[in-house]
VOGU-3710 file (C-alpha; in Angstrom, 3 decimals, decimal comma):
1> xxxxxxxxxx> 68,431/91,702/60,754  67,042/95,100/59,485  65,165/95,773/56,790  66,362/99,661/56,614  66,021/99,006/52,333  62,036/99,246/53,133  62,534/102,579/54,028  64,964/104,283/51,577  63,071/102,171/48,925  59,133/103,326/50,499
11> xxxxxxxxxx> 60,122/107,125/51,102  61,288/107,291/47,484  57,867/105,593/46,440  55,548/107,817/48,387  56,443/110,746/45,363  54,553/108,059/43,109  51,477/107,993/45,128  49,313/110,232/47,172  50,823/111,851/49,981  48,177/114,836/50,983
21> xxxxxxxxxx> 45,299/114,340/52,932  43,208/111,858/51,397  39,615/113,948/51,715  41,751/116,660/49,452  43,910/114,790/47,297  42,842/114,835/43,336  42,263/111,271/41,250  45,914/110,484/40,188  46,318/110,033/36,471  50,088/109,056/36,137
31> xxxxxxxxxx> 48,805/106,198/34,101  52,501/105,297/32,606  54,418/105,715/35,946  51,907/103,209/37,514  52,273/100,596/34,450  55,937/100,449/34,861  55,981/100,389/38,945  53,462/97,288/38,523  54,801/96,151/35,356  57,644/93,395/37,142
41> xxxxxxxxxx> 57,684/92,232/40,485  60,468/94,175/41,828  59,102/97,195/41,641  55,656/96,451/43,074  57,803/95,104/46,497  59,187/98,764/46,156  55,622/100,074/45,932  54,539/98,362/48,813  57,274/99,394/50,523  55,742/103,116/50,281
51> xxxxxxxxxx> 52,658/101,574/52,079  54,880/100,331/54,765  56,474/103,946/55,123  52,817/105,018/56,044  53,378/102,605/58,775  56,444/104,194/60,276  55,595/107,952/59,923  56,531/109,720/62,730  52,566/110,832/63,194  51,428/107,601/63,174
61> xxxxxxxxxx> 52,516/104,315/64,361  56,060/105,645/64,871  55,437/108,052/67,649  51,747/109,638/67,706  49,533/106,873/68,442  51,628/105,675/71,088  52,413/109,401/73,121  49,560/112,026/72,419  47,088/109,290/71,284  47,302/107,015/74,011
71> xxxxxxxxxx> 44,688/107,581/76,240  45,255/107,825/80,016  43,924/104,766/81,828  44,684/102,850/85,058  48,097/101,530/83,376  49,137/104,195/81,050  49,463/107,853/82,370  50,306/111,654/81,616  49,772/113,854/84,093  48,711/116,983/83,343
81> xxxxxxxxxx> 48,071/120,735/85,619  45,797/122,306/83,264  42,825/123,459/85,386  40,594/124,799/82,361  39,905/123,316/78,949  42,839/122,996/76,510  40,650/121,852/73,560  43,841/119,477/72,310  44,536/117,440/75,173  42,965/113,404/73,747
91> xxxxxxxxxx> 44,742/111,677/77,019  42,463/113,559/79,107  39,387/113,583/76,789  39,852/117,169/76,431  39,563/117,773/72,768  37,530/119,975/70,294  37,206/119,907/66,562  39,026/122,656/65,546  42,175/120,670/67,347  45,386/120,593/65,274
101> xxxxxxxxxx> 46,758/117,405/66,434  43,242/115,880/65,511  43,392/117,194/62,438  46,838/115,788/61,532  46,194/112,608/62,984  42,723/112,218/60,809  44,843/113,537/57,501  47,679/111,274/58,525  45,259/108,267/58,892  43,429/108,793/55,734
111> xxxxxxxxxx> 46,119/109,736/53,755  47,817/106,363/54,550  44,829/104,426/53,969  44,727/106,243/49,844  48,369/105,033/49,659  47,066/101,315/50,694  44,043/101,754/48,295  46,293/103,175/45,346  48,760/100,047/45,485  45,921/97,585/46,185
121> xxxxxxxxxx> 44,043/99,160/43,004  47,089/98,979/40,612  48,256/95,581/41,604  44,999/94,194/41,408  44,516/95,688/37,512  47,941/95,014/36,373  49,221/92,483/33,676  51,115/90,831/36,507  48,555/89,939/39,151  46,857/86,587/39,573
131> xxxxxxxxxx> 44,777/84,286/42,109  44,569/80,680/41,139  43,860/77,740/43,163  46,758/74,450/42,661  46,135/70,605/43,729  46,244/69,592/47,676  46,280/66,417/50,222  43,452/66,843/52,509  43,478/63,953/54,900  40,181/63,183/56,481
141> xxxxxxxxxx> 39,361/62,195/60,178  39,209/58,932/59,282  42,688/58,896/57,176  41,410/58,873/54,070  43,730/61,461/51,989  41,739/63,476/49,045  42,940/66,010/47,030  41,344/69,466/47,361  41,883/73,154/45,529  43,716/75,439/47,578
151> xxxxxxxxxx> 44,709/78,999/46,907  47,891/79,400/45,275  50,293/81,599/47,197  52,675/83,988/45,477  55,094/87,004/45,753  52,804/89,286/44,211  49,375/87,774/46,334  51,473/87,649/49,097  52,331/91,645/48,843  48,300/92,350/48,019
161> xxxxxxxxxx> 47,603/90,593/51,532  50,136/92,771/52,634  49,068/95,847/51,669  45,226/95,089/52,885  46,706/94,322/56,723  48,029/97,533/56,993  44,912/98,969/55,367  43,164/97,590/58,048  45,596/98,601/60,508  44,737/102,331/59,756
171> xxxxxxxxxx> 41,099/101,526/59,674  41,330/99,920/63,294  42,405/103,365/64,392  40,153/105,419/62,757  37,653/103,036/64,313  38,918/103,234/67,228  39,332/107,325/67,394  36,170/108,288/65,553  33,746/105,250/65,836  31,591/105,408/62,669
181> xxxxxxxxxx> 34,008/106,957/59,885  34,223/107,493/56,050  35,065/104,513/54,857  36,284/103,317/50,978  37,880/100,460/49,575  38,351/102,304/46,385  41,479/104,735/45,055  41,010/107,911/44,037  41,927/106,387/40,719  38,192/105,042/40,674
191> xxxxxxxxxx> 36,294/107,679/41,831  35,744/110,821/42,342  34,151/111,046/45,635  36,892/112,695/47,299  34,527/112,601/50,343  33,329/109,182/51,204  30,221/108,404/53,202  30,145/107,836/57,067  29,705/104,354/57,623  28,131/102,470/60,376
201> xxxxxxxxxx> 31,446/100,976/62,385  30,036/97,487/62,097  29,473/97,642/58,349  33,389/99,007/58,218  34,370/96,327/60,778  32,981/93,811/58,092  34,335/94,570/54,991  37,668/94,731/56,445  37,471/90,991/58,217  35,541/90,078/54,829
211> xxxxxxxxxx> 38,789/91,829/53,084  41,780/89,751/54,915  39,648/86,692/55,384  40,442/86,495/51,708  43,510/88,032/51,469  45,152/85,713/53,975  44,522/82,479/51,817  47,017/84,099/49,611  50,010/84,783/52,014  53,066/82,691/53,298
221> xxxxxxxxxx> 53,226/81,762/56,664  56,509/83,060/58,240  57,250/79,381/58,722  57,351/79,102/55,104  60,777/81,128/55,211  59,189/82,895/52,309  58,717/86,443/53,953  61,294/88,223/56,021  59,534/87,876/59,255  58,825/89,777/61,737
231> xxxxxxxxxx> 60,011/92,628/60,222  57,075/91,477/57,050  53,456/90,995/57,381  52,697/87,093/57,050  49,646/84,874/57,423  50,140/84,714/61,133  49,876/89,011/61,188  46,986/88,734/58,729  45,085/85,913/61,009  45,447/88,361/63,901
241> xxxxxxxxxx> 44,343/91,155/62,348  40,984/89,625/61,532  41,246/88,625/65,509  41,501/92,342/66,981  39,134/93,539/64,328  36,651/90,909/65,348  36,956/91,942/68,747  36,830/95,048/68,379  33,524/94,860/65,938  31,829/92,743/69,060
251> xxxxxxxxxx> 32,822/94,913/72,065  31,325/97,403/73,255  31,993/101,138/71,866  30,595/104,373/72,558  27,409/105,131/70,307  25,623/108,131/69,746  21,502/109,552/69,426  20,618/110,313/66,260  18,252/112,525/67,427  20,487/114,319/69,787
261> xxxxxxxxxx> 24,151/115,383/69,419  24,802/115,501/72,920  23,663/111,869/73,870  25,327/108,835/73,559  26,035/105,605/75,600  27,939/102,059/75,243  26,423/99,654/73,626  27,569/96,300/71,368  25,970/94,760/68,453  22,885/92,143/69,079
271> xxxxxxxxxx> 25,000/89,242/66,993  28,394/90,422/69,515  29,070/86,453/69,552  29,400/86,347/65,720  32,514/88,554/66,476  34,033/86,653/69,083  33,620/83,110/67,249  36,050/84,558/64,617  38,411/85,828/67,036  38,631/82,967/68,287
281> xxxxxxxxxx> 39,021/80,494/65,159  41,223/83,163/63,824  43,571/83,058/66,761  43,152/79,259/67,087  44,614/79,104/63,562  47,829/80,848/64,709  48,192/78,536/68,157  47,403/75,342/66,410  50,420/76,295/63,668  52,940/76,148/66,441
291> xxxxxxxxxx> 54,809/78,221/64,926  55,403/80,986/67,624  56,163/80,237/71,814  57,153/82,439/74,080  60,646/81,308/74,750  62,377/84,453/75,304  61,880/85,927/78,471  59,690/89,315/78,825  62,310/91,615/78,917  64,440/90,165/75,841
301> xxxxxxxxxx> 62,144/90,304/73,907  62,233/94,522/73,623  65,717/94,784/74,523  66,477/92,543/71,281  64,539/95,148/69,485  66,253/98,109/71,325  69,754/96,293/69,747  68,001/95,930/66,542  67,646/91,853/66,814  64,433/90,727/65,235
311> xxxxxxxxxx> 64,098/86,837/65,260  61,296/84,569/63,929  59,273/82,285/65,818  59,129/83,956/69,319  56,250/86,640/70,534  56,788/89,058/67,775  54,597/87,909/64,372  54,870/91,519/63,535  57,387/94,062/63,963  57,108/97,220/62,378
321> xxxxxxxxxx> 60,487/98,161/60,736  61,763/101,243/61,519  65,388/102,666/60,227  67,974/104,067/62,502  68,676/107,995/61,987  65,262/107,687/59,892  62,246/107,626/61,787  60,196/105,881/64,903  60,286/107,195/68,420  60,466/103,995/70,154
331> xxxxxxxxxx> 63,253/104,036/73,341  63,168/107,652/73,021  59,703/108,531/74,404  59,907/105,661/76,415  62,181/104,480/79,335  64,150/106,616/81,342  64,129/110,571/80,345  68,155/110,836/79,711  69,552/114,323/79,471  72,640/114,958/77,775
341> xxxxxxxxxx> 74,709/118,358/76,986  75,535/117,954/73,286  77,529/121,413/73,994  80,778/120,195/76,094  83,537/118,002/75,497  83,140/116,199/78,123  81,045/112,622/77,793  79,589/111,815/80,896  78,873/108,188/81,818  75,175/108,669/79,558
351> xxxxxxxxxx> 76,808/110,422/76,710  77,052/107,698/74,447  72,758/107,276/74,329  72,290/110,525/73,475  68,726/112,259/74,892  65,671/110,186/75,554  62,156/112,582/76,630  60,692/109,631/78,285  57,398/111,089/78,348  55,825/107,555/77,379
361> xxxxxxxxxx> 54,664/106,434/81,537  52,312/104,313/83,945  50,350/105,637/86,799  51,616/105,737/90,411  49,819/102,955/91,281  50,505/100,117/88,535  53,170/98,789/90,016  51,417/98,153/93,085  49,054/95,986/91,074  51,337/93,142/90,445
371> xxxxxxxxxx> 51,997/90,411/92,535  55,656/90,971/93,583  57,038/87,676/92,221  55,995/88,916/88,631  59,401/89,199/86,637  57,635/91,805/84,824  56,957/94,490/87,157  60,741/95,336/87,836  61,569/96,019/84,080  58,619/97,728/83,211
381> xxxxxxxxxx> 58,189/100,184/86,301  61,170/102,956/85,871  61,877/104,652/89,804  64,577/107,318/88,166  66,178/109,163/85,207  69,133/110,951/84,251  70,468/114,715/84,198  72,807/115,560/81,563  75,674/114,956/83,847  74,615/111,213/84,035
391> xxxxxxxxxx> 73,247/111,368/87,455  70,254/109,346/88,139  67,518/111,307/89,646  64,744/109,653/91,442  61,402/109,914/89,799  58,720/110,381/92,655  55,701/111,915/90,922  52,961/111,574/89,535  53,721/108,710/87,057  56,373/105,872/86,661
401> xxxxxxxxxx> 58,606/105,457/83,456  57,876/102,789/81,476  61,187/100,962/80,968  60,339/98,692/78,272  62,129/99,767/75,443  65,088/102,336/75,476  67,931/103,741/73,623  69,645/103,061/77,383  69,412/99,119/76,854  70,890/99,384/73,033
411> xxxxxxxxxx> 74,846/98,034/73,948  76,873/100,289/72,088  74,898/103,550/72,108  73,085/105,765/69,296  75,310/108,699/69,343  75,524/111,885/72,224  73,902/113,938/69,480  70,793/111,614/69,021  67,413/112,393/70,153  64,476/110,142/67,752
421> xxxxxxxxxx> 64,860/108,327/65,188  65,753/105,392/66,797  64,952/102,557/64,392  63,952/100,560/67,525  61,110/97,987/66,134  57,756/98,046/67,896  56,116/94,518/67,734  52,371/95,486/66,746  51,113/92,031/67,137  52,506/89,514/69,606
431> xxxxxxxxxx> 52,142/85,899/70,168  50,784/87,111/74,013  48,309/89,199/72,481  47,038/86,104/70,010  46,668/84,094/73,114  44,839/86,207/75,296  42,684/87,420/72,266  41,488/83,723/71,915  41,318/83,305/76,036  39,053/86,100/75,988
441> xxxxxxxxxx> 36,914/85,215/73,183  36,543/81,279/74,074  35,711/82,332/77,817  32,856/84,662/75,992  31,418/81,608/74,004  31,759/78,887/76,324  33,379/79,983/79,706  36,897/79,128/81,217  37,800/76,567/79,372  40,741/74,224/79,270
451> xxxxxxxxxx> 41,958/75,486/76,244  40,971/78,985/77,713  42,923/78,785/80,440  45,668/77,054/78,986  46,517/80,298/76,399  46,347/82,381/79,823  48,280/79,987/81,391  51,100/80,179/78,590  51,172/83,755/79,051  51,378/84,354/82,858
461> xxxxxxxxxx> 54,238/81,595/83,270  56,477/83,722/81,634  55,716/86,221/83,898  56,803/83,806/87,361  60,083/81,842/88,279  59,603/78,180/87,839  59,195/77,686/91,777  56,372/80,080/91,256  54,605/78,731/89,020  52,373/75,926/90,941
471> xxxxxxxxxx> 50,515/78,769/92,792  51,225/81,717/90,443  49,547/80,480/87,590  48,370/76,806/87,805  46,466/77,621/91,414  45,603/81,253/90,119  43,900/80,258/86,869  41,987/77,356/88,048  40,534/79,415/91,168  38,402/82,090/88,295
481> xxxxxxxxxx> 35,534/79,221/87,693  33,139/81,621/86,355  33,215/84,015/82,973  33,271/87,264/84,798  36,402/85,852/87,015  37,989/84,407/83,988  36,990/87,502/82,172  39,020/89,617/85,268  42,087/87,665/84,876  42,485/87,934/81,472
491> xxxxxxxxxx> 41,805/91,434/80,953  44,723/91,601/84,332  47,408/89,904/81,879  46,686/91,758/79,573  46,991/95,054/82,052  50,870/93,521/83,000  51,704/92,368/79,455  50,803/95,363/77,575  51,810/98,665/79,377  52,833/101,562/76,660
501> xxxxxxxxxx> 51,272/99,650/73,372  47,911/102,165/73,249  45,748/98,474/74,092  44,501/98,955/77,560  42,272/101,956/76,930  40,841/99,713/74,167  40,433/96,736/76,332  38,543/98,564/78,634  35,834/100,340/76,142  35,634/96,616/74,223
511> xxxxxxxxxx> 34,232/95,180/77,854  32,548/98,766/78,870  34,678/98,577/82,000  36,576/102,389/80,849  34,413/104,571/83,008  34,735/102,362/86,088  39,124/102,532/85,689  39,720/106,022/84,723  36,828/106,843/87,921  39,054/104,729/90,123
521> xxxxxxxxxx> 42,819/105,997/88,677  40,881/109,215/89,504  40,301/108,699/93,229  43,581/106,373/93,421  45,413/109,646/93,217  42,930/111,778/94,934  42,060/109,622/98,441  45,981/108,736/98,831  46,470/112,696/98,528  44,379/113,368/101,127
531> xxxxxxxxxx> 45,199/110,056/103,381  49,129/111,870/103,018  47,571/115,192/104,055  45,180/113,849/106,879  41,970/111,769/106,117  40,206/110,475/102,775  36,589/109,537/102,688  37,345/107,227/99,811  41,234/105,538/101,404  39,369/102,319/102,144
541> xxxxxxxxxx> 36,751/102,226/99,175  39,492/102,262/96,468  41,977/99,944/98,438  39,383/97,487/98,629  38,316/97,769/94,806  42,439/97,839/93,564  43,111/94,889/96,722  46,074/97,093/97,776  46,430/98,564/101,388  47,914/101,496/100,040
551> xxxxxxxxxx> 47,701/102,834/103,406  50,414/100,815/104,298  52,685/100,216/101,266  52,434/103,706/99,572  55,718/104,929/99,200  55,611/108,718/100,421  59,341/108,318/100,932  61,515/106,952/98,834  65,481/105,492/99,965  67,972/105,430/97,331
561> xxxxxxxxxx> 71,682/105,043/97,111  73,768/105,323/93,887  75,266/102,485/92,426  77,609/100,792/89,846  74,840/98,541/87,619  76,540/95,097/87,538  74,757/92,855/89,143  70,356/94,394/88,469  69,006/91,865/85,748  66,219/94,847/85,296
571> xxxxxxxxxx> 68,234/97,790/84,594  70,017/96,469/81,183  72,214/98,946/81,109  75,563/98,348/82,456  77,114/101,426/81,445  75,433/103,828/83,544  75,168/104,258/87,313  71,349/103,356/88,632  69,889/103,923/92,120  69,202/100,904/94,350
581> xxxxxxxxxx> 65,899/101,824/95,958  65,219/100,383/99,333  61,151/100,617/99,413  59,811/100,842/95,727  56,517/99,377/96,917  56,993/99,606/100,671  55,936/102,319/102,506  56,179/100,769/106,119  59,875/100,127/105,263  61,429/101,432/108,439
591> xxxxxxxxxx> 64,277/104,253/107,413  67,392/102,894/106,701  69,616/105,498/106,235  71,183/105,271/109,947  73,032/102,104/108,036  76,047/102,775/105,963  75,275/101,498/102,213  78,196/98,709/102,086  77,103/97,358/105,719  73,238/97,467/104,441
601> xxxxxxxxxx> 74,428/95,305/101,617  77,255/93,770/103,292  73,683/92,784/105,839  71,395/91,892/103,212  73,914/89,647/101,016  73,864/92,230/97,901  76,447/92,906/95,558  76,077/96,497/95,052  78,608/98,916/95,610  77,368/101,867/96,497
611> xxxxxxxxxx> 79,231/105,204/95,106  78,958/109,211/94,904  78,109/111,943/92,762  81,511/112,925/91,968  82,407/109,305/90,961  79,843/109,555/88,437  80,280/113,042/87,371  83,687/113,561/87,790  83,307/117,119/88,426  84,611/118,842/91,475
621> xxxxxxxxxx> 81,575/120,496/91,984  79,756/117,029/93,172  79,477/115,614/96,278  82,309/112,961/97,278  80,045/111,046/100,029  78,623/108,145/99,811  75,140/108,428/101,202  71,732/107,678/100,870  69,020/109,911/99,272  65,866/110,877/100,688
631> xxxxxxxxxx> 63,066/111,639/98,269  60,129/112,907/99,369  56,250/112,710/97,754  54,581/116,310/97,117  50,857/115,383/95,922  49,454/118,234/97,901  49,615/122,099/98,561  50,886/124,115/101,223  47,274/124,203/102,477  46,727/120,925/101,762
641> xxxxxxxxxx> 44,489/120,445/98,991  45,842/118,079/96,342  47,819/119,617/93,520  46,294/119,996/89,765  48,082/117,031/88,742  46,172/115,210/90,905  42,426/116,787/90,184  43,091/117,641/86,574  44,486/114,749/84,445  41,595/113,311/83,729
651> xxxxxxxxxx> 39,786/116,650/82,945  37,562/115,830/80,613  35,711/112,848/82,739  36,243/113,667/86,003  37,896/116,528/88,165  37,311/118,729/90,890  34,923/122,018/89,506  35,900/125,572/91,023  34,101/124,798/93,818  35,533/121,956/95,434
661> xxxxxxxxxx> 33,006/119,367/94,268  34,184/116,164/92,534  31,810/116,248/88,553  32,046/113,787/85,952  31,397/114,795/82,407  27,796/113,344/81,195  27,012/114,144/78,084  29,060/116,969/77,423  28,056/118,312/80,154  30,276/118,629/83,842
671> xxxxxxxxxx> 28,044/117,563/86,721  28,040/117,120/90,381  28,587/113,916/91,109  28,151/112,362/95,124  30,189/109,087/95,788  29,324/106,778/98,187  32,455/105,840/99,846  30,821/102,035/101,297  29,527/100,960/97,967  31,637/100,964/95,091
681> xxxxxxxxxx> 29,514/98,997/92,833  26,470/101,627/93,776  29,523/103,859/92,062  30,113/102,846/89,043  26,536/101,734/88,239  25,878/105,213/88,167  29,012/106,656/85,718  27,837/107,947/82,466  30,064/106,727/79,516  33,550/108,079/79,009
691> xxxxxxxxxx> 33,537/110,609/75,583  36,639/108,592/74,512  35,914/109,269/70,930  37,397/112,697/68,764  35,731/114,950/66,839  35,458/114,822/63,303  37,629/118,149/62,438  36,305/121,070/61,188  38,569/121,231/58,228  37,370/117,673/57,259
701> xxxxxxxxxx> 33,476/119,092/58,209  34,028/121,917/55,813  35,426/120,182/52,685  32,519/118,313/53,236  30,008/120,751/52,349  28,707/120,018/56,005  27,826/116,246/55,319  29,785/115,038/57,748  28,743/116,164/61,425  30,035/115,894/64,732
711> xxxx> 27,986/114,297/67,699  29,079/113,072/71,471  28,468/116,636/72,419  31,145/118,704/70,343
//
């Protein structure tokens, strides 16, 4: 089921509430439109569903924060050729404050959080709203049963929870983006401080756990059946939400000199524990409900969103709601990029789809850093695309699509003509994430537990066949006896579970392991480049620190043959044509083009039936043979030095300077920096924090009257 009525009903509602950008938007003093929205219960849920619209803009949560906000990492990837300073490029730290994206994503962010405030303010004051507590049974340890006051949940103190989760949902970003923010609890209906005072993170971090710890008393739980779950915020989301932003408040973060603009380092609060205890009660809450398993296997669970199936009880607790033809860019940015010609009869075999960007990718290397028997690593890791004839095209770059959602896996098509606006469902918070949440903080407090490793456990044997699962995950989990193993293989799941849902960037700052992956994605790409083009210094350093002989299984040539998809449990789409790929993670494969495709399946006891371009075409112009494809890696320059792709992506950490010498950014400032190729740990003990964070923008600096400043160097 979809909620599309949230969105007709929350566009309408946004012309009742503040829509600008909330550092410039005037008190609002509609005092009779505000009585009669909060004057019956119906209306409120329609004003709350203008808070939810924040949710899905475009900008935000529907596209932004998951494309040109998600930072590039050693799972999620854009590569990018720019060998000087852009000034608006976040993925590769390259960003200054007079940025227009950073601007819009600041405006967006604070404009949503005035919308949250305004609803929370006038439900809170209106003749309607109350919190009362009602008789309980409380049984004791010892069976005695007592009655106790609990609070009393209702439609209109379940919305107010409501409202304050996705409050702190924007929050978690600006926290996350700008580190210590301007921060309010208050509508502009209370005061007239249009420009709020940067706050300390951890103060921030405290009134919003403070905030939902209360609100939360007040909400169903979706096993109550009293909230349309997932597609609604419940208890369950709420509990969550106090988890990350416990987390979050306990990790580490990047911190700045207040005597000097240009310094700053990671560092984590002296009571960091505090934080992790209430991640993990808060996620203990949700396990000990039972409420939610992970039943449905890893792929089903996004292509029942791509088909618009949202179902209670499973990994999604919350799934934000988008509306087909209305907004959200999920399964457009990601999965395979799917050209179509909207300008000829004709309706080739991908017609039906419409176009897909598929901009949304992994590194080169992720899928290399799964064992093979993981289920996940074939659905997630996309090898090829399509032209606008249908073709599949092999994708041998510099990144992998991420095939996790997809307008390709919906069954009956969006419409040739379609590009966004999907109204594919993205599920924000997931059972998986609950679990590992409260692995990771119970392994903080006390070590691997067996309650620890049990959550871990839960995860990773969804991940293996049941065969598997003795070594995979029972052998694997009790091997990590110590915190910093246990600590390795959780933040692992969480790099296979969570590919293309802007979280690995954030796992690595919370444990101050960020420098040490982006250094390493850096020479990943580098030290194969020049192992391809001769010799690399670094080959066996970073295939000893990622456990990969890339050496050997690097795929610098890639053998394909076309196919009919009937028989790939991966590729869900049985409606196109798909390559069958001899060597996705083996370079040593021996060439095996010599064989013709039906005796090299006929040999191998596949089903496949190979087939040509012109059978999937149908034009003239294509080739009628059967054959194999060759594709061929091109990391490096006719003269050998690797291409800008290669030495620029991460520009604003490390990259090669004009000279030829590898620098990492310290301080603001590019410097030479020599690598030991026999010590990695000598390494990364010397890397200066990553400048992860944005600038304030100047518009925001200005309005201001200069009160707000920039540090980190910009």
């Amino acid at each position: 089921m979809k909620l599309n009525k949230i969105f007709i009903s929350g566009l309408a509602m946004l012309a009742l509430t503040s829509c600008n950008d909330y550092l410039e938007t005037d008190p609002a003093t509609n005092v009779a439109s505000t009585e009669l929205v909060f004057g019956s219960e119906g209306e409120t849920r329609t004003a709350l569903y203008g808070v939810y619209a924040k949710v899905c803009s475009d900008n935000l949560f529907g596209g932004k924060l998951y494309n040109d906000f998600q930072l590039n990492s050693d799972v999620d990837f854009y590569a990018n050729s720019n060998e000087a300073a852009a000034g608006n490029q976040p993925r590769r730290f390259d960003v200054r404050s007079d940025a227009n994206n950073v601007e819009t994503l600041w405006n967006n962010l604070y404009s949503a959080v005035e919308t949250a405030n305004e609803f929370i303010f006038n439900l809170q004051n209106s003749s309607i709203y109350k919190e009362e507590t009602e008789d309980a049974a409380s049984e004791a340890a010892d069976g005695t049963i007592s009655t106790v006051q609990v609070p009393k949940v209702t439609s209109l103190t379940q919305m107010m929870g409501e409202a304050k989760v996705m409050r702190a949902m924007f929050y978690h970003e600006l926290l996350s983006y700008w580190g210590d923010i301007p921060f309010t609890l208050k509508s502009t209906y209370e005061t007239d401080d249009l420009n709020p005072a940067i706050t300390p993170r951890q103060q921030v971090s405290d009134a919003l756990i403070a905030d939902l710890r209360h609100a939360a008393e007040y909400m169903y739980s979706d096993q109550d059946g009293k909230v349309a779950a997932p597609e609604r915020i419940t208890k369950e989301a709420a509990y969550a939400m106090i988890a990350r932003l416990a987390l979050q408040a306990g990790g580490y973060s990047l911190n700045h000199d207040a005597n000097d603009a240009t310094n700053y380092q990671m560092t984590r609060p002296s009571n960091y524990q505090e934080y992790y205890i209430i991640a993990r009660d808060y996620t203990k809450r949700i396990i000990d409900a039972g409420g939610h398993r992970l039943n449905k296997s890893f792929r089903d669970v996004f292509i029942d969103e791509c088909n618009f199936v949202a179902s209670t009880g499973d990994d999604p607790i919350f799934e934000i709601p988008f509306a087909k033809e209305t907004n959200g860019n999920w399964g457009y940015a990601q999965g395979p990029t799917n050209g179509v010609d909207t300008g000829v009869e004709t309706d080739y075999t991908n017609s039906a789809w419409g176009a897909t960007s598929g901009g949304v990718r992994t590194t080169a290397f992720y899928g290399y850093s799964f064992d093979s028997l993981d289920v996940r690593r074939d659905y997630i890791c996309g090898l090829w695309y399509y032209s606008n004839q249908g073709l599949p095209t092999m994708r041998l770059d510099y990144a992998m699509h991420n095939n996790k959602w997809s307008k390709l896996w919906n069954s009956n098509g969006l419409g040739k003509t379609t590009t966004g606006a999907t109204g594919i469902n993205f599920a924000y918070i997931r059972y998986a994430d609950v679990l590992l949440m409260f692995a990771e903080a119970e392994n903080e407090l006390s070590g691997p537990t067996a309650a620890a490793q049990e959550a871990l456990k839960t995860v990773r044997r969804r991940a293996f066949d049941s065969e598997a699962q003795a070594e995979k995950v029972d052998q694997y989990v009790a091997a990590a006896t110590s915190k910093a193993d246990f600590l390795k293989l959780v933040l692992d799941e969480r790099k296979w579970e969570f590919a293309g849902e802007n979280m690995r960037w954030k796992d690595l700052v919370r444990n101050n392991m960020y420098a040490e992956k982006v250094f390493f994605t850096f020479l990943d790409y580098y030290a194969v480049t020049e192992a391809m083009a001769g010799t690399s210094s670094y080959i066996d350093m970073v295939e000893e620190y990622d456990k990969v002989p890339y050496s050997e299984v690097f795929v610098q040539s890639m053998y394909s043959i076309l196919v009919r998809n009937y028989v790939d449990p991966n590729f869900p789409n049985r409606g196109v044509y798909m390559f069958y790929v001899a060597n996705p993670y083996n370079g040593a494969m021996q060439n095996p083009t010599g064989t013709a495709p039906a005796k090299y399946f006929e040999d191998n006891e596949m089903d496949f039936e190979a087939v040509s371009p012109k059978t999937i075409t149908g034009l003239s112009t294509a080739s009628n043979t059967v054959a194999w494809t060759t594709t061929t890696l091109a990391w490096s320059n006719d003269d050998g030095t690797p291409k800008n792709q290669v030495v620029y992506s991460l520009y604003g950490y490390i990259r090669i300077n004009q000279a030829g010498n590898i620098v990492v950014v310290n301080n603001g400032s590019a410097q030479p920096f020599s690598i030991n190729p026999n010590d990695a740990q000598a390494n990364i003990s010397r890397l200066p924090a990553v400048r992860y964070l944005l600038p304030i923008p100047d518009e925001a600096i200005a309005r201001s009257g200069g009160v707000y400043k920039n540090y980190y160097g910009y």
